[in-house]
Each structure stands twice: as C-alpha cells, then as structure tokens.
C-alpha positions in Angstrom: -29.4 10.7 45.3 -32.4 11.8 43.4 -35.8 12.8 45.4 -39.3 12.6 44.0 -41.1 15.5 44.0 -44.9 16.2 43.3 -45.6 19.3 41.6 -48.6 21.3 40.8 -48.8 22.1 37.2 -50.6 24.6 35.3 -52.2 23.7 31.6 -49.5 26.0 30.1 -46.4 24.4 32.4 -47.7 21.1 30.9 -48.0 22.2 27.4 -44.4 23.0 27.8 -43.2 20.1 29.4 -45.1 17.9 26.3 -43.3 20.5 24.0 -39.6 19.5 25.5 -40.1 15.7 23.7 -39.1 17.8 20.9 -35.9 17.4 22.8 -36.2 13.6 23.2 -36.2 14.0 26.6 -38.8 12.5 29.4 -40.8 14.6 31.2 -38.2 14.1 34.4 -35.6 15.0 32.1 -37.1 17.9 30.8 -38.3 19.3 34.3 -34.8 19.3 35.1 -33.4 21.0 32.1 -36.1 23.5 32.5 -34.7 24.0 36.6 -31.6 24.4 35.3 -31.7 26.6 32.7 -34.2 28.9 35.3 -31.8 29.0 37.6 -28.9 29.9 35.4 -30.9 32.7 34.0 -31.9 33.8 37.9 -28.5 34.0 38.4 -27.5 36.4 35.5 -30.1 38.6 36.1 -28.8 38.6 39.4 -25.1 39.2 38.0 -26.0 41.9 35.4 -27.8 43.9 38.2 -24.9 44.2 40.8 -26.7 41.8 42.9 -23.8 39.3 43.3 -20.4 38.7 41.8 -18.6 36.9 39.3 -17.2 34.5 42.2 -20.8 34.2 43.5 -22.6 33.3 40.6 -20.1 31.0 39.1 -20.3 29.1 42.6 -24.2 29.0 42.3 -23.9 27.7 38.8 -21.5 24.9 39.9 -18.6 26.2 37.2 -15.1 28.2 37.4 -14.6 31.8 37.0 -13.8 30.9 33.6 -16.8 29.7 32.8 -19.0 32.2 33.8 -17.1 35.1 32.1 -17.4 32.6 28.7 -20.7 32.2 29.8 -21.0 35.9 29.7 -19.2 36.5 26.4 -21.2 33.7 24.9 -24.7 35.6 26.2 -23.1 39.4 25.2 -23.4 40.1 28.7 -20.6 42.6 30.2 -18.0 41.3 33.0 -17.4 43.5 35.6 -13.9 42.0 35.8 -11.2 44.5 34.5 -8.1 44.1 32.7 -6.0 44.9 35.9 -8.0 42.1 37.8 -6.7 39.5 34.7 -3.2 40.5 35.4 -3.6 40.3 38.9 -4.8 36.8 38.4 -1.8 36.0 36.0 0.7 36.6 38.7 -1.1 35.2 41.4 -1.7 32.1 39.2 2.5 32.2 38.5 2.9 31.8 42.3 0.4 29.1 42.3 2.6 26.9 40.2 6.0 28.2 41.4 
C-alpha cells in the first residue's frame, strides 16, 4: 500500500528531482529511487565502519547474504566474512539439504 507524503524541498533537491527525467522516470518515481539508493549507501557506510554486520545490512536492504557480499565486490568494498566462515556455511548448507 503506498502513502502520500508531502515533503519540503529545497531549490537544489528540486533541481535534482527535474534532473532524474533524464531517467524517464516521474518525480514519484524518482523520489523513490533517490530513498533507495540513500538508504543503501547509509547502510554501507554503516557496514564498512563496523557499525553492523553482513546479516544486518543485507536484512535492512531487503536481499540475501549473497547479495550483499556481491553487492560489496561489485562496490570494491571489503567483507568481513572469512574464508573459514564460507566453509562453515558449506557444511551447514550440506545438512540443510540432507
């Protein structure tokens, strides 16, 4: 269910928002491209400085494990998660399907 929300906007914020039709997006659209890709980078900065984990930020983002350390490769951003954690996660995913 999507809620309308009125925001206050700044000459720049609008400047930027008329800069996303470049995208061929609406404003609404663009708004919410803008949130999301915000929040994302919140939540790596958050990552890269110890703030929360690899589990935590992949559940704020809404995506796997998986995904986030892709994310992370794709971005040149370290992973905290070790070779020993991957093979820890390879048996424990060989139970998982026993």
């Amino acid at each position: 269910m999507n809620k309308v929300v009125s925001l206050r906007l700044d000459k720049r914020e609008i400047e930027i928002l008329e800069n996303m039709k470049k995208t061929e997006k609406d404003k609404s659209a663009a708004a919410r491209e803008l949130i999301n890709n915000g929040w994302k980078f919140v939540v790596l900065q958050l990552y890269r400085n110890g703030k929360i984990s690899t589990g935590k930020a992949a559940k704020e983002l809404g995506i796997s494990i998986s995904e986030f350390i892709d994310m992370l490769a794709e971005l040149g951003i370290r992973s905290d998660v070790t070779y020993e954690d991957y093979l820890e996660s390879q048996k424990t995913m060989k139970k998982a399907w026993k």
